[in-house]
N, CA, C and O atoms as a DFTB+ gen file, in Angstrom:
572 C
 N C O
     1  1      76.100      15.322     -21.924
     2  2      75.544      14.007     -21.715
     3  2      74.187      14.099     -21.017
     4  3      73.189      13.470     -21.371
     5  1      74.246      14.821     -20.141
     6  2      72.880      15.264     -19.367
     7  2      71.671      15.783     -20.004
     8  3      70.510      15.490     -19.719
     9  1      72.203      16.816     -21.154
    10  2      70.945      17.407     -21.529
    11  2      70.411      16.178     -22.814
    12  3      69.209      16.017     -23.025
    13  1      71.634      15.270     -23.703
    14  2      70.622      13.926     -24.178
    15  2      70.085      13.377     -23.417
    16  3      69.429      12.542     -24.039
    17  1      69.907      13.275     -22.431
    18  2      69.048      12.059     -21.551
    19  2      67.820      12.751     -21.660
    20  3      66.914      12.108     -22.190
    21  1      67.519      14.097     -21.226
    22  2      66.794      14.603     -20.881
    23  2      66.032      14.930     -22.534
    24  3      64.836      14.772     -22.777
    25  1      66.620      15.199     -23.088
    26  2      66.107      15.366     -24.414
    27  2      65.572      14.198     -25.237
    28  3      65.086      14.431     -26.344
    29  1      65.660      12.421     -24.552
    30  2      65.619      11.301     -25.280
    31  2      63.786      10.760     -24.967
    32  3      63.340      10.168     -23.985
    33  1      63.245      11.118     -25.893
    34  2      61.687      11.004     -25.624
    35  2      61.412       9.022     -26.203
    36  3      60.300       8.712     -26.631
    37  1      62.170       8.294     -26.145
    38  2      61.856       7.062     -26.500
    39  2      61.473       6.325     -25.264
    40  3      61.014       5.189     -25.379
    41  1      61.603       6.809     -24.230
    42  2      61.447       5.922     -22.716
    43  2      59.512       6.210     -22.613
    44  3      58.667       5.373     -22.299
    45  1      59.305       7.612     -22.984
    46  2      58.147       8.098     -22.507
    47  2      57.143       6.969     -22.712
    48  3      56.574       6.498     -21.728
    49  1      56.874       6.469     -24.049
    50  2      55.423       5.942     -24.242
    51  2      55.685       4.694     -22.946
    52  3      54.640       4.325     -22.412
    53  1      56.792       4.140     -22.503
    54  2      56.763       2.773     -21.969
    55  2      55.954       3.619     -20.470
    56  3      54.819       3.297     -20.118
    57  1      56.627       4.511     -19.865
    58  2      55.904       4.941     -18.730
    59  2      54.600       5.795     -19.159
    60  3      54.184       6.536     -18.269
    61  1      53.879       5.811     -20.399
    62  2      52.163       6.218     -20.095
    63  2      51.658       4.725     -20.629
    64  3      50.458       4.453     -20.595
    65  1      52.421       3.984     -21.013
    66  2      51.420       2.624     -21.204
    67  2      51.475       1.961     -19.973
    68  3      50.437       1.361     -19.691
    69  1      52.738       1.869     -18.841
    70  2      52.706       1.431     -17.577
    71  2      51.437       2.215     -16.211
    72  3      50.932       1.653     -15.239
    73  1      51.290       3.547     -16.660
    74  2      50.516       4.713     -15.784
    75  2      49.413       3.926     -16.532
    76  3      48.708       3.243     -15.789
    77  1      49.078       3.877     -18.042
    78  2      47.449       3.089     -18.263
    79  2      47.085       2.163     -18.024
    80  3      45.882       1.989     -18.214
    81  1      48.003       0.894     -17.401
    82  2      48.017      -0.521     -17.274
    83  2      47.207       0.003     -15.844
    84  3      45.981      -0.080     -15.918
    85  1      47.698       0.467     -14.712
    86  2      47.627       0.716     -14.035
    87  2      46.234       1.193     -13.614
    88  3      45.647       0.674     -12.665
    89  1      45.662       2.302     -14.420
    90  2      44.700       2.572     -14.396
    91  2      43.179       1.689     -14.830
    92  3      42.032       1.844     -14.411
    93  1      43.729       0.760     -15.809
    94  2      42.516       0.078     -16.453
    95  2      42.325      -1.418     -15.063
    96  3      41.287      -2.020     -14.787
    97  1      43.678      -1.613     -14.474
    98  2      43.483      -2.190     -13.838
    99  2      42.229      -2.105     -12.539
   100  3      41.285      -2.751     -12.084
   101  1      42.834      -1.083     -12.380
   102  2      41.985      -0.460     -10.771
   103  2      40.261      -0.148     -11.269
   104  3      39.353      -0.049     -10.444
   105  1      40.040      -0.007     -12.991
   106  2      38.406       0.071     -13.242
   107  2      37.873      -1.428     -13.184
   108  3      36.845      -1.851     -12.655
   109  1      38.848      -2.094     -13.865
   110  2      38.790      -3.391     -13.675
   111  2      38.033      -4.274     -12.533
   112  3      37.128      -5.097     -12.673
   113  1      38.952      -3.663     -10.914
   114  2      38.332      -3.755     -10.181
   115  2      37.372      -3.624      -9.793
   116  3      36.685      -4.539      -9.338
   117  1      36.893      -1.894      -9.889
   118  2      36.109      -1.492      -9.700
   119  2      34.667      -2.156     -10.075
   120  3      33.850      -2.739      -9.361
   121  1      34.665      -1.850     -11.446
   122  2      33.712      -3.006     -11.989
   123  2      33.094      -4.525     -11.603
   124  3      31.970      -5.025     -11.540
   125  1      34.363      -4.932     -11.401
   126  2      33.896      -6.462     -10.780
   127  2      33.305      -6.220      -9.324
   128  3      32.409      -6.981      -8.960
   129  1      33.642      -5.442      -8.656
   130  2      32.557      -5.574      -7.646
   131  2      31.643      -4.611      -7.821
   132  3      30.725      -4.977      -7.087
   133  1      31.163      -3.133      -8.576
   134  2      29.850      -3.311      -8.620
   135  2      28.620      -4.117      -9.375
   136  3      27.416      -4.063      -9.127
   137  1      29.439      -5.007     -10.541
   138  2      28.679      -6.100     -11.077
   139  2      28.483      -7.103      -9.843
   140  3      27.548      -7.865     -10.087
   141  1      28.887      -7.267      -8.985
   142  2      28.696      -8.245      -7.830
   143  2      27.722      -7.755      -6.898
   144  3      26.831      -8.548      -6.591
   145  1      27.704      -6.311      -6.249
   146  2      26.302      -5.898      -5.781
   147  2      25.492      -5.874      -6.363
   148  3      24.431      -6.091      -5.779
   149  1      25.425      -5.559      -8.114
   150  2      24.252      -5.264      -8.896
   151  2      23.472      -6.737      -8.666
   152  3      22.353      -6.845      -8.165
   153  1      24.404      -7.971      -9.194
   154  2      24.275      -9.606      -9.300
   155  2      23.417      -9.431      -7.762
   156  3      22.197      -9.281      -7.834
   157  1      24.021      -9.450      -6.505
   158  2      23.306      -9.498      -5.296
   159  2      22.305      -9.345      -5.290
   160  3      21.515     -10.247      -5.010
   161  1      21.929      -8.078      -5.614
   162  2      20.892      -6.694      -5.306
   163  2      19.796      -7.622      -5.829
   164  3      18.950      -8.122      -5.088
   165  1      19.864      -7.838      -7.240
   166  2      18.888      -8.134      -8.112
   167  2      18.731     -10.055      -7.245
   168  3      17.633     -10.017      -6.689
   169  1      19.039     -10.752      -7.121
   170  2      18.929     -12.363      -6.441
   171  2      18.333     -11.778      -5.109
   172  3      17.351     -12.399      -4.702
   173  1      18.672     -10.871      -4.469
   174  2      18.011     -10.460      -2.926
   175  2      16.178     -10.206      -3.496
   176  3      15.181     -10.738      -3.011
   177  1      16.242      -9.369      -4.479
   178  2      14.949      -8.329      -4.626
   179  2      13.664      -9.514      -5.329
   180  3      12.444      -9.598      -5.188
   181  1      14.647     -10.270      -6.081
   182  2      13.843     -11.475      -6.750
   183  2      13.273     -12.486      -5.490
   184  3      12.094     -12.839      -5.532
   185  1      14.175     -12.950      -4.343
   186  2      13.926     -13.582      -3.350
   187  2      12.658     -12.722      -2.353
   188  3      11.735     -13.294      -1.773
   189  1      12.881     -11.460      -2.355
   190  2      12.518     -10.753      -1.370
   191  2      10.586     -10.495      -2.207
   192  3       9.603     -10.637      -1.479
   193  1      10.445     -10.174      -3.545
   194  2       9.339     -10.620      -4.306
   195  2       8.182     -11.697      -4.276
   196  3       6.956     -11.608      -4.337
   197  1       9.341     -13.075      -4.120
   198  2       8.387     -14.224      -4.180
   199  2       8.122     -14.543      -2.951
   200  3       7.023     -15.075      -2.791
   201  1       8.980     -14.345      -1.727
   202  2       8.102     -14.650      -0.495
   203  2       7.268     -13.720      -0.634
   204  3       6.165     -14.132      -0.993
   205  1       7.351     -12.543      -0.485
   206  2       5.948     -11.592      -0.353
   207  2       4.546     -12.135      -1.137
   208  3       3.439     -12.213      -0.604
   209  1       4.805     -12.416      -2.243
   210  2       3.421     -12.855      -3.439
   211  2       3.149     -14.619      -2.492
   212  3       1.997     -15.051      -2.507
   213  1       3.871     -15.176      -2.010
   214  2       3.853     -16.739      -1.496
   215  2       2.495     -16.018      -0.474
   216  3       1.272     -16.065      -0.609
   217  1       3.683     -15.150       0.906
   218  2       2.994     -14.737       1.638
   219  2       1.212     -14.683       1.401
   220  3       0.289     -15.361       1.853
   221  1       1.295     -13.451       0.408
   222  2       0.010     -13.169       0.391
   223  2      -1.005     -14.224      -0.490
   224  3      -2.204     -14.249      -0.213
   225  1      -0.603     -14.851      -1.271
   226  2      -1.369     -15.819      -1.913
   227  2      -1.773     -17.111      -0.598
   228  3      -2.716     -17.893      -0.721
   229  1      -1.075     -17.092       0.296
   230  2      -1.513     -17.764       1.565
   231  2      -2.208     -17.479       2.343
   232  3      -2.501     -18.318       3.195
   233  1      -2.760     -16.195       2.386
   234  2      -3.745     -15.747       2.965
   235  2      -4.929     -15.167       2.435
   236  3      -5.761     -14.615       3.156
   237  1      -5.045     -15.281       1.108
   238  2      -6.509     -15.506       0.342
   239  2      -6.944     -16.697       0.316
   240  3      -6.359     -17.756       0.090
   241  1      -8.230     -16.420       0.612
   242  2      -9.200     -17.108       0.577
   243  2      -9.178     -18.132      -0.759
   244  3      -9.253     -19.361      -0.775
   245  1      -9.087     -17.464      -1.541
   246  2      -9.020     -18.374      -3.459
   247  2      -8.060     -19.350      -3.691
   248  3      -8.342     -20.261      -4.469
   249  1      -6.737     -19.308      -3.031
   250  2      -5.370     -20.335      -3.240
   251  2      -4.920     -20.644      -1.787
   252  3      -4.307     -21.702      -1.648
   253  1      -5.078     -20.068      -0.952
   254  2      -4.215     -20.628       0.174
   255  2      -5.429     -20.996       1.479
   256  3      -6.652     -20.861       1.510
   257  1      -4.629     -21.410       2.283
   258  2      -5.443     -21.873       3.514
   259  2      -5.263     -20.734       4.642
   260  3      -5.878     -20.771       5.707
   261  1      -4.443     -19.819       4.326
   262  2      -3.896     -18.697       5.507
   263  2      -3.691     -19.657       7.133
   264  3      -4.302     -19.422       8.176
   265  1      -2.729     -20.663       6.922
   266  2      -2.297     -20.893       8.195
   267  2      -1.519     -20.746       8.463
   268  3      -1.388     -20.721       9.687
   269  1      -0.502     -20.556       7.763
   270  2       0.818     -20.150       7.678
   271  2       1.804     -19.405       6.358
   272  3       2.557     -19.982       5.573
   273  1       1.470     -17.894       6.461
   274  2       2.324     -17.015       5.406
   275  2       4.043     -16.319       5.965
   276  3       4.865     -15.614       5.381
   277  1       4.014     -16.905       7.266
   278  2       5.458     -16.693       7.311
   279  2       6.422     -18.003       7.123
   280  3       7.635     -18.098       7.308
   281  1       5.494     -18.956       6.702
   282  2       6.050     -20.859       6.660
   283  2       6.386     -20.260       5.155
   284  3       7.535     -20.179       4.720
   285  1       5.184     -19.846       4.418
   286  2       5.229     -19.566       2.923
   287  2       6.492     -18.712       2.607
   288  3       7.377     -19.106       1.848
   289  1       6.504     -17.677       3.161
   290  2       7.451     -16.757       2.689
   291  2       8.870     -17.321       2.585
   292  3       9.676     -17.243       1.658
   293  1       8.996     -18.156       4.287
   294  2      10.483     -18.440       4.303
   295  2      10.715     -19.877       3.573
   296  3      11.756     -20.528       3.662
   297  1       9.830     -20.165       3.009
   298  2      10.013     -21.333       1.807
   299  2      10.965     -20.608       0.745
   300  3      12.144     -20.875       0.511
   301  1      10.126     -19.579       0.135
   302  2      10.002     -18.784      -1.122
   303  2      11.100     -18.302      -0.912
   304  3      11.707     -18.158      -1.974
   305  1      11.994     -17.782       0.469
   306  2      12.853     -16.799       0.466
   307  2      14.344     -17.892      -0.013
   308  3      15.221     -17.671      -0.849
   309  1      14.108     -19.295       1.072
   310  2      15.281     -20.297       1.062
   311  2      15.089     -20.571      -0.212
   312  3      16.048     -20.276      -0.926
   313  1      14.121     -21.063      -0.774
   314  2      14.292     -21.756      -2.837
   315  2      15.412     -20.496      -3.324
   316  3      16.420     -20.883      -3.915
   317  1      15.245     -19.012      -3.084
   318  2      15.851     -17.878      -3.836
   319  2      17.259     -17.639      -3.572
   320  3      17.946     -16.860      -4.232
   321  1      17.871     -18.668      -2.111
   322  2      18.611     -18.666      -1.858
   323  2      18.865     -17.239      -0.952
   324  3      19.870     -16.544      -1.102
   325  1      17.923     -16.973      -0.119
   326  2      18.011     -15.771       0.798
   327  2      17.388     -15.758       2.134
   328  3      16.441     -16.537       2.241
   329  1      17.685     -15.064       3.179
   330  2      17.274     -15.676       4.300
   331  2      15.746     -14.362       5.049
   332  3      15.484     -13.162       5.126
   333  1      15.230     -15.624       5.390
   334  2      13.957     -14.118       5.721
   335  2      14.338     -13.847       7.568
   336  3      14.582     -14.567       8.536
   337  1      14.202     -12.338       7.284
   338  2      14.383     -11.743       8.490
   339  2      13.055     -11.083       8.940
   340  3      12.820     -10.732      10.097
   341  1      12.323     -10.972       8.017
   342  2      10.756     -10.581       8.445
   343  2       9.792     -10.369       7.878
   344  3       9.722      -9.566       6.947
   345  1       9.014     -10.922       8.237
   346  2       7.754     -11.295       7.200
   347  2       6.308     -10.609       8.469
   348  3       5.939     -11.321       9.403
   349  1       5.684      -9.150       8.220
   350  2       4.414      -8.849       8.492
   351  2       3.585      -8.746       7.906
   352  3       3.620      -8.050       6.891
   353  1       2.164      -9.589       8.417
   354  2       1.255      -9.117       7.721
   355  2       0.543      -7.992       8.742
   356  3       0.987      -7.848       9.881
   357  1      -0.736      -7.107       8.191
   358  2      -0.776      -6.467       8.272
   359  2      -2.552      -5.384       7.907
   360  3      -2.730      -5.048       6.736
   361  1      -3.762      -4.932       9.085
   362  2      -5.306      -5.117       8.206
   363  2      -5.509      -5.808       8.063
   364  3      -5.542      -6.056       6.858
   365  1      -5.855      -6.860       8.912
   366  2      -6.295      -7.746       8.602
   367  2      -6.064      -8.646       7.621
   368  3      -6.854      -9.476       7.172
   369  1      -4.852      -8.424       7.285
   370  2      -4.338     -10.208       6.102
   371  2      -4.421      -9.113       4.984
   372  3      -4.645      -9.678       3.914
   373  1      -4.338      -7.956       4.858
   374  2      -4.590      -7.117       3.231
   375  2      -3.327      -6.696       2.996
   376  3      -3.204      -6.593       1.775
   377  1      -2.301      -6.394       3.566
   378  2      -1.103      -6.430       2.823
   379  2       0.499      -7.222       3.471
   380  3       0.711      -7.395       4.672
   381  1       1.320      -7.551       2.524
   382  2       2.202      -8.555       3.611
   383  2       3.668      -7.927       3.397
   384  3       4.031      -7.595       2.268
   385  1       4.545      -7.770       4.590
   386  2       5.703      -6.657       4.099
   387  2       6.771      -8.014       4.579
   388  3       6.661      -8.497       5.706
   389  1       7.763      -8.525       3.605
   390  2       8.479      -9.135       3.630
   391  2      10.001      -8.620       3.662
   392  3      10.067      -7.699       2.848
   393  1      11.187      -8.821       4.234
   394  2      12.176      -8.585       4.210
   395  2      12.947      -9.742       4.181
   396  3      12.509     -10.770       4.698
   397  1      14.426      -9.700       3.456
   398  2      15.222     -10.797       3.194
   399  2      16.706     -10.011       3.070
   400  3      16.857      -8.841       2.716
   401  1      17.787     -10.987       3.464
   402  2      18.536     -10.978       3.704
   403  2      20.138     -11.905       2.544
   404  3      20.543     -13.037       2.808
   405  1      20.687     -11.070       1.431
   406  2      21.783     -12.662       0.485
   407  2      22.955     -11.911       1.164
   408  3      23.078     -10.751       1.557
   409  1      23.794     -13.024       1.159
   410  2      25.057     -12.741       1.269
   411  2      25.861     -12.771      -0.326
   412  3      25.452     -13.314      -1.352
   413  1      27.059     -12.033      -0.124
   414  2      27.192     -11.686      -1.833
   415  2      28.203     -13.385      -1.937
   416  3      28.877     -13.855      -1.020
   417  1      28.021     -13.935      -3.189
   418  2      28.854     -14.668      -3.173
   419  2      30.248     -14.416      -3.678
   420  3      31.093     -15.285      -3.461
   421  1      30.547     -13.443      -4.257
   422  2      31.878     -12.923      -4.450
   423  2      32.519     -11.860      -3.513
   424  3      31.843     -11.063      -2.861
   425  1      33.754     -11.908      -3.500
   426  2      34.473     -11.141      -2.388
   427  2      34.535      -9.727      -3.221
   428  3      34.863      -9.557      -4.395
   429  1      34.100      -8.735      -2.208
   430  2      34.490      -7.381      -2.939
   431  2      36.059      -7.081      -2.781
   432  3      36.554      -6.958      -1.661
   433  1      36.542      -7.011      -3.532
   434  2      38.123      -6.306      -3.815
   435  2      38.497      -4.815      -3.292
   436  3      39.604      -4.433      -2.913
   437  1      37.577      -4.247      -3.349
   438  2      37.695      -2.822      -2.643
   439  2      38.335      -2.451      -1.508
   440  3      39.189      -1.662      -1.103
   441  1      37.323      -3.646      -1.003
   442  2      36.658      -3.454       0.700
   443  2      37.736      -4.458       1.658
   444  3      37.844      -4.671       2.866
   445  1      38.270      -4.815       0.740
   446  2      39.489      -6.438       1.607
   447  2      38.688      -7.511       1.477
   448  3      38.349      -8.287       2.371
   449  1      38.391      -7.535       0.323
   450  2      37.923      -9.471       0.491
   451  2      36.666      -9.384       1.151
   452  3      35.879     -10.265       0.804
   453  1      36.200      -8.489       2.096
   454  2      34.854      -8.338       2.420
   455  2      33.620      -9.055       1.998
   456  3      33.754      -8.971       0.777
   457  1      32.519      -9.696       2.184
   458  2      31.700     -10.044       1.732
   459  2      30.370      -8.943       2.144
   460  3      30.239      -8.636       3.329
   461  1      29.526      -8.448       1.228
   462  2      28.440      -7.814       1.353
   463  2      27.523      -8.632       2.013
   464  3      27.582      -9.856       1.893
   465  1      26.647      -8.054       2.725
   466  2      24.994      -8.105       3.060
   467  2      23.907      -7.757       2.361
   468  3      23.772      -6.634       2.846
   469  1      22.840      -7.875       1.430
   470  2      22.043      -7.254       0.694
   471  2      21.009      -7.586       1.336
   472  3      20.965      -8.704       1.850
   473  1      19.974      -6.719       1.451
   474  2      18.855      -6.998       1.645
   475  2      17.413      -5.952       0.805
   476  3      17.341      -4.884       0.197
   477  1      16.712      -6.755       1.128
   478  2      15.668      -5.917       0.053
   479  2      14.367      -6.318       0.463
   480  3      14.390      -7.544       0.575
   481  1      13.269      -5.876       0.732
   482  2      11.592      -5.581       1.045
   483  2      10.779      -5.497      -0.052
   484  3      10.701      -4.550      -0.835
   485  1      10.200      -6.489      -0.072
   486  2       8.616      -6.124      -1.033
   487  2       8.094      -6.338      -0.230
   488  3       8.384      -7.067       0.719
   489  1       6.819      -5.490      -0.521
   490  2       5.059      -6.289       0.159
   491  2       4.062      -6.192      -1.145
   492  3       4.037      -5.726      -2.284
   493  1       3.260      -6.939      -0.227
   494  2       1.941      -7.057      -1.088
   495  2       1.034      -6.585      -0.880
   496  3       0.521      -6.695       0.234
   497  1       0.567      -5.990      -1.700
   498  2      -1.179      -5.592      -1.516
   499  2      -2.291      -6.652      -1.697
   500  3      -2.250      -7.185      -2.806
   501  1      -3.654      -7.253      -0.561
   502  2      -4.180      -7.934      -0.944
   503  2      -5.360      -7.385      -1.238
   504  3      -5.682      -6.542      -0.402
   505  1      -6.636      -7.634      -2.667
   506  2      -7.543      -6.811      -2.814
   507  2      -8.267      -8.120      -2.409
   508  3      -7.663      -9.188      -2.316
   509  1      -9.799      -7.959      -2.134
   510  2     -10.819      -8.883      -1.991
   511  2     -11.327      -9.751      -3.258
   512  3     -11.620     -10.942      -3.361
   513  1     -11.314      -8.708      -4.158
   514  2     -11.486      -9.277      -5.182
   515  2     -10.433     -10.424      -6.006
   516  3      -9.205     -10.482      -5.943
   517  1     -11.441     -11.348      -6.834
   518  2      -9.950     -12.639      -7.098
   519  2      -9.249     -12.074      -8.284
   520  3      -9.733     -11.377      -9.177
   521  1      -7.905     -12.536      -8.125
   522  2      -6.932     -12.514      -8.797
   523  2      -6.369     -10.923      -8.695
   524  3      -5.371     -10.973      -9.415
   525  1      -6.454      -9.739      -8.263
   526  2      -6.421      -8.981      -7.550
   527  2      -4.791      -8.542      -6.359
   528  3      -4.916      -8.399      -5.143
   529  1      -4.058      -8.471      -6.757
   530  2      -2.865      -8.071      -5.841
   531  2      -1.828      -6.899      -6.976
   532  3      -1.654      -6.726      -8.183
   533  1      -1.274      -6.224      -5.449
   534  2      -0.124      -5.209      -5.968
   535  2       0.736      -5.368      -4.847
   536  3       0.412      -5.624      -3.687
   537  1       2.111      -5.148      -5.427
   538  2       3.474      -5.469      -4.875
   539  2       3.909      -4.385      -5.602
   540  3       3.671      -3.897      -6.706
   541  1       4.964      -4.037      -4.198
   542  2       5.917      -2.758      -4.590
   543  2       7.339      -3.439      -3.916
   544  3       7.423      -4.270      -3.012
   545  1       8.317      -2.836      -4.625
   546  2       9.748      -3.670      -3.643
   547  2      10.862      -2.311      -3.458
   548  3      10.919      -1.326      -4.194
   549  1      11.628      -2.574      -2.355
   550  2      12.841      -1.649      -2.594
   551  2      14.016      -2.195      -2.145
   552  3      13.679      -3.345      -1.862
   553  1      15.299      -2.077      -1.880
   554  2      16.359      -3.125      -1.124
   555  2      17.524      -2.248      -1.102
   556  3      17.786      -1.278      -1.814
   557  1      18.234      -2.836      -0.045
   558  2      19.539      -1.671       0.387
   559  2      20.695      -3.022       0.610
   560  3      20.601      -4.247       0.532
   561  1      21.867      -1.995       0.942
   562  2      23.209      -2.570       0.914
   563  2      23.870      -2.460       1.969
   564  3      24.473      -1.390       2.053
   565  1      24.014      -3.286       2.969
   566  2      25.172      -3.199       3.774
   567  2      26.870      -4.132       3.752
   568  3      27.160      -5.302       3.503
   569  1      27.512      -3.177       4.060
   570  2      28.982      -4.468       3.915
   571  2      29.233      -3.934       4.687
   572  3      30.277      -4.177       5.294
């Protein structure tokens, strides 16, 4: 009686389709929250962009009045839905280094329900000449 049991291969496929359920589940996860930092990352870096270009277009001479590029930035940062944590300019008004701050709106699953921190930095380069600017950006992750 013992050695049919052991010899009865009809149980098997139910326990590797239960071991794969299992597994597709947990990528499943996985996935949904790095599509949720990627989603972050990219809404932080977009926010963290347009204050910087606000910034510096506020302190040329050609479009802005330069009285206020940290009023500008943290306009640009709140429309993006992100919060500014620091806005320098920098030479005399020639380049402007902005930092911003999203919170993720989805809970990471990983981490316990956790909510991420993203943040991300552009600045600007201002040239003298009109129409004239360069922006570089980079942004990191804390949870």
């Amino acid at each position: 009686m013992r050695r049919a049991l052991l010899s009865d291969e009809r149980a098997g496929v139910t326990l590797v389709a239960a071991a794969l359920m299992a597994v597709m589940l947990l990528v499943g996860v996985v996935l949904h929250d790095v599509a949720a930092i990627y989603g972050t990352r990219g809404r932080a870096q977009t926010a963290a962009d347009a204050a910087a270009k606000a910034a510096g277009l506020e302190l040329t001479p050609y479009f802005g009045v330069g009285s206020d590029p940290h009023g500008a930035a943290r306009e640009y940062a709140a429309r993006n839905g992100a919060e500014l944590l620091e806005c320098t300019c920098g030479a005399g008004g020639r380049y402007v280094w902005v930092t911003v701050r999203v919170s993720m709106g989805a809970h990471l699953l990983l981490v316990g329900g956790r909510r991420a921190k993203v943040t991300a930095t552009a600045r600007c380069y201002l040239d003298p000449a009109p129409g004239a600017t360069e922006s570089s950006t980079t942004s990191t992750l804390s949870i």
